[in-house]
VMD Tcl script that draws the C-alpha trace (Angstrom):
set ca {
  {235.62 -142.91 22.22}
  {232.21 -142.93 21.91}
  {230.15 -144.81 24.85}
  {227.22 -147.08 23.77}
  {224.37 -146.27 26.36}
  {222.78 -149.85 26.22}
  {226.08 -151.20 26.71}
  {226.46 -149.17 29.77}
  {222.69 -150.04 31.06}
  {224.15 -153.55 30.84}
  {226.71 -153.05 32.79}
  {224.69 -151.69 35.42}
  {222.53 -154.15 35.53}
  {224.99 -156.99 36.04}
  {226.48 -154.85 38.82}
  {223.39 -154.48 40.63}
  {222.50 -158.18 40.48}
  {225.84 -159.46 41.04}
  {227.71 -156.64 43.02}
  {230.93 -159.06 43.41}
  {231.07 -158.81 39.45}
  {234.18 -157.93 37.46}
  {232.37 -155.91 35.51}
  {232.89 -152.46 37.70}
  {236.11 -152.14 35.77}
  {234.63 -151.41 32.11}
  {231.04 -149.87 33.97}
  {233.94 -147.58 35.69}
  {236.27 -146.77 32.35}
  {232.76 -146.14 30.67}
  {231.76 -143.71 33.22}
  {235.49 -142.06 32.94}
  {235.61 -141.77 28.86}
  {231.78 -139.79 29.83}
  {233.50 -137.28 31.97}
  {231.48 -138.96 35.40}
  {234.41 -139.19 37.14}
  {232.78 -138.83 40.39}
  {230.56 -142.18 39.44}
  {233.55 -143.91 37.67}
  {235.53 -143.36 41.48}
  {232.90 -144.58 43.34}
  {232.23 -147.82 40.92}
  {235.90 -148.48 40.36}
  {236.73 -147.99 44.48}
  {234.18 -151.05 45.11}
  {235.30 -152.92 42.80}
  {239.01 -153.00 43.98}
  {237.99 -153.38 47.45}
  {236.55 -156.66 46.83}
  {239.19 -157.59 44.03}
  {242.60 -155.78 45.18}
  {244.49 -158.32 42.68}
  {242.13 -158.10 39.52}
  {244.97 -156.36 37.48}
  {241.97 -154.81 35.00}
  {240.04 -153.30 37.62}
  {243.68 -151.67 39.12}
  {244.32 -149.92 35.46}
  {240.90 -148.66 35.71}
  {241.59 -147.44 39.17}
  {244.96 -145.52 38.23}
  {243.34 -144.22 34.99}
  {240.14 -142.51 37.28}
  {243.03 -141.14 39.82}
  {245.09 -140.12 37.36}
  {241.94 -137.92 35.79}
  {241.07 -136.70 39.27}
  {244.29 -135.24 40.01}
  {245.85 -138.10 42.11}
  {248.88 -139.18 40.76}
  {250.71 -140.45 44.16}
  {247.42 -143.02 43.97}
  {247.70 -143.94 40.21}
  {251.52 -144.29 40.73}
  {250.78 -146.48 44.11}
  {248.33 -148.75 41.63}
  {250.23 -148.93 38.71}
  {252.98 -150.14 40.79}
  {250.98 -153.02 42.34}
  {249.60 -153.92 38.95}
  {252.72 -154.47 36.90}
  {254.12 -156.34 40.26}
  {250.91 -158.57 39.20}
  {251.33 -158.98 36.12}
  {254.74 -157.90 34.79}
  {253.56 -158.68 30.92}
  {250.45 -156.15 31.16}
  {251.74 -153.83 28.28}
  {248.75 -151.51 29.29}
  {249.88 -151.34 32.85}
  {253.56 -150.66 31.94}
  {252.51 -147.90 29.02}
  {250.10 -146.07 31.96}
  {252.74 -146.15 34.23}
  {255.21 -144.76 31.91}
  {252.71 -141.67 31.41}
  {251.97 -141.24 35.12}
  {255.67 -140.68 35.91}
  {256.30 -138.56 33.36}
  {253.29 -136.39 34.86}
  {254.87 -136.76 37.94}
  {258.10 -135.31 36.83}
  {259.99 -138.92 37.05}
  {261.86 -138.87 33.89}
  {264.10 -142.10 35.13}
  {261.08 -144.01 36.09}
  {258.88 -143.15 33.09}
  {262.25 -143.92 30.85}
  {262.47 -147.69 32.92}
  {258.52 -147.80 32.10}
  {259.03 -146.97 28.51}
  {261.60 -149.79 28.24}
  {259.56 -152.33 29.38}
  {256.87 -151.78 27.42}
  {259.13 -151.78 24.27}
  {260.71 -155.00 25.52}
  {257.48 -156.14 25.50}
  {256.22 -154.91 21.99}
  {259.20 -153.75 20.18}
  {256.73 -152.07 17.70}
  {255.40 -149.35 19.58}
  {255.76 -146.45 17.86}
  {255.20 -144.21 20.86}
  {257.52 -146.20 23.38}
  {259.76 -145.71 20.56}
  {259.47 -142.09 20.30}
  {259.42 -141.72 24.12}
  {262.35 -143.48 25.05}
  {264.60 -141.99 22.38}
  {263.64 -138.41 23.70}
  {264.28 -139.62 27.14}
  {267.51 -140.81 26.26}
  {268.49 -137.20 24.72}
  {268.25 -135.97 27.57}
  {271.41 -134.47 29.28}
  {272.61 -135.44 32.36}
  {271.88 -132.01 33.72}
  {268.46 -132.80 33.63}
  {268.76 -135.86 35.56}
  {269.39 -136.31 39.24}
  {272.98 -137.74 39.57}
  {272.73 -140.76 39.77}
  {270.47 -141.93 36.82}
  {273.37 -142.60 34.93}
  {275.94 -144.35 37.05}
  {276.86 -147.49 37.36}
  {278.35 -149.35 40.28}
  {280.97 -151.17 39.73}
  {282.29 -154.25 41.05}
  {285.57 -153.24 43.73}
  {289.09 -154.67 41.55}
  {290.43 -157.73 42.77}
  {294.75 -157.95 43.09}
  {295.79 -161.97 43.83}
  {299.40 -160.49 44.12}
  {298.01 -158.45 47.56}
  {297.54 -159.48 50.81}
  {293.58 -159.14 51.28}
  {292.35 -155.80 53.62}
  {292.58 -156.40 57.44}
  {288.95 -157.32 58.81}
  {286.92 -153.95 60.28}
  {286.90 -153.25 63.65}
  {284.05 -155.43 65.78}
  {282.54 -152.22 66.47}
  {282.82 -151.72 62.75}
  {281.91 -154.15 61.55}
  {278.81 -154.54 59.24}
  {275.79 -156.74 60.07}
  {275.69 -158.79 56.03}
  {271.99 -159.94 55.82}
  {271.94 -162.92 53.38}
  {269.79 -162.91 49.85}
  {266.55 -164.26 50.55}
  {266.46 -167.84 48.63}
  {262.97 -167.71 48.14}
  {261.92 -165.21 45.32}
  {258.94 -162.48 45.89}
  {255.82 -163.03 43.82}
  {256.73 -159.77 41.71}
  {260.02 -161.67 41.20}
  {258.74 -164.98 40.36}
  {256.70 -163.73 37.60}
  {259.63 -162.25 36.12}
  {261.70 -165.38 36.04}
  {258.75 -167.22 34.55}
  {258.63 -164.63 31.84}
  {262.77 -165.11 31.35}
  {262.05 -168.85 31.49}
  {259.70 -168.70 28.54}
  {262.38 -166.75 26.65}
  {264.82 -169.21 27.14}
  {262.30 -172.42 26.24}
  {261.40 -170.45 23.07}
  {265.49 -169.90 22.44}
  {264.69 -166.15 22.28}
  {268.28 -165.34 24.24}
  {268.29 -161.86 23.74}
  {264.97 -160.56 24.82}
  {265.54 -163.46 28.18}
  {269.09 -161.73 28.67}
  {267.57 -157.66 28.44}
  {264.54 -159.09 31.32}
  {267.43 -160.87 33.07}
  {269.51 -157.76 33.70}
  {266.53 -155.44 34.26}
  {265.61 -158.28 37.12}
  {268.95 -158.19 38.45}
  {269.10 -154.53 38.81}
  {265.72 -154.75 40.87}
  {266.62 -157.56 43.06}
  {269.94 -157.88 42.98}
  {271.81 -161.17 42.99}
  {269.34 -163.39 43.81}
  {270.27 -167.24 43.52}
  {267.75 -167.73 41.30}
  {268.49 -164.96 39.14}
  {272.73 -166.09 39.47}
  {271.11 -169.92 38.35}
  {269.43 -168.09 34.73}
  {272.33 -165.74 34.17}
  {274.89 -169.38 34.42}
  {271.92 -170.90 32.29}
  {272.19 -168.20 29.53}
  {276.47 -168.42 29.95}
  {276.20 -164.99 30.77}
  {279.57 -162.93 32.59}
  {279.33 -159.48 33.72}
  {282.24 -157.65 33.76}
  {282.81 -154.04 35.63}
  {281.27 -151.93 33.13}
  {277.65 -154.08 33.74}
  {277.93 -155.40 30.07}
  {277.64 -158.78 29.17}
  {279.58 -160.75 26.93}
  {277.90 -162.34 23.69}
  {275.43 -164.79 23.91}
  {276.13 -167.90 22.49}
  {272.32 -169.93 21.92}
  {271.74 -173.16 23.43}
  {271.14 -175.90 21.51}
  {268.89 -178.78 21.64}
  {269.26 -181.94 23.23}
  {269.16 -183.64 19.95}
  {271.54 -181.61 18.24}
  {273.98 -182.12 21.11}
  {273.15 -185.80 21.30}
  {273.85 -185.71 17.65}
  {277.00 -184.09 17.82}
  {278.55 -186.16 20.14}
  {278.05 -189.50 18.02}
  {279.58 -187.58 14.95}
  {282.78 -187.09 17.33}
  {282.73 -190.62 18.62}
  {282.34 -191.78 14.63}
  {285.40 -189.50 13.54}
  {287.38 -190.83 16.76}
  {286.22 -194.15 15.42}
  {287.90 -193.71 12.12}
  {290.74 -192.35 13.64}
  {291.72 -195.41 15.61}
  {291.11 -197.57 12.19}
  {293.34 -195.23 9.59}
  {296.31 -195.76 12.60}
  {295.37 -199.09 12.92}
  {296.17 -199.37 9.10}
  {299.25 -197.27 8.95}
  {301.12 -199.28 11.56}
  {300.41 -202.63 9.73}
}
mol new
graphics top color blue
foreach p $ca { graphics top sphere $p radius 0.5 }
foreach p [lrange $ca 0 end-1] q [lrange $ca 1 end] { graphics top cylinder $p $q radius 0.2 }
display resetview
């Protein structure tokens, strides 16, 4: 990439008269693609300090740490940046290379994913997540593959006797009010389902679920989207919603052939 020194000059001179600027982020990327990296930490530190939820300026951030050798940082800000703003493609693609230079196959896979749920045609989250996936299970920690599954339920049994008090477990109940990170994510499945795009809301809706769990909110979409899991985790088909008009057009059809009906009896018995 090569850096346009006026542009840069222009930077800096925003920065210095308006130090609260947004600005530090591409004055600090600049300074990275140059090879300052010592300038583009300094520049990019200030900036974050005084905007900690200015998702731009916390790519810029990870990017700098990332080049400096500090990937427990970048990791730490990529985090806090796709909890921002779970449709940042940039954030989720950054992410997915930080982990795999960490030696997180299973996160950087997860990364991958979302950023091909979020542009199906990347070629390179593509490429990545299909030699992820060809991976063997030897080279994953144990449990990257397994599923839990749901414990059987026999009506012809008597149910277990209750634990011991001593035994017994403390259950904490699901929080009804969803986290910000959360939130965001049911927007994004909300606009899915408003657009009648039921596949891409039902892939975000199970990703959700296996970060939150069963939240009551999530429960709500998955009843919304006539959704059953079964033990295996897989869902049956999804069949689309249709409009209000359609329905509302439906129903008089029925009421019209129930109509006629009634008449062609009516005429038969006389």
């Amino acid at each position: 990439m090569k850096i346009d020194a006026s542009t840069v000059e222009k930077y800096q001179m925003i920065l210095e008269k308006d130090p609260n600027s947004q600005v530090f982020a591409p004055l600090a990327e600049a300074y990275r693609e140059m090879g300052m990296l010592s300038e583009a930490q300094k520049t990019v530190t200030a900036g974050v300090q005084r905007h900690p939820q200015f998702v731009g300026g916390l790519v810029t951030y990870a990017k700098v740490m990332r080049d400096l050798g500090h990937l427990g940082k970048a990791l730490e800000t990529l985090k806090k940046a796709t909890s921002l703003a779970p449709e940042n493609i940039l954030a989720h693609q950054l992410l997915a290379e930080v982990q795999l230079a960490n030696k997180n196959p299973k996160d950087a896979l997860k990364a991958f994913k979302m950023v091909l749920f979020l542009n199906p045609n990347s070629k390179s989250a593509q490429k990545a997540v299909q030699k992820l996936e060809s991976l063997t299970a030897d080279e994953y920690d144990e449990e990257v593959f397994a599923m839990t599954k749901l414990p059987e339920v026999h009506l012809d049994k008597a149910p277990p006797a209750p634990p011991k008090q001593e035994e017994a477990l403390v259950m904490k109940p699901l929080p009804t009010t969803p986290s910000r990170a959360m939130e965001r994510m049911l927007s994004l499945i909300d606009a899915f389902i408003v657009r009648n795009d039921l596949e891409k809301a039902h892939a975000l809706l199970k990703d959700t679920r296996l970060e939150f769990g069963d939240h009551p909110e999530i429960q709500r979409r998955m009843k919304t989207l006539q959704v059953r899991y079964n033990d295996s985790d897989e869902a049956t088909p999804l069949r689309p919603l249709q409009p209000r008009e359609q329905l509302i057009r439906e129903r008089k059809i029925e009421v019209l052939e129930m109509m006629l009906r009634k008449i062609d009896e009516y005429r038969a018995q006389g």
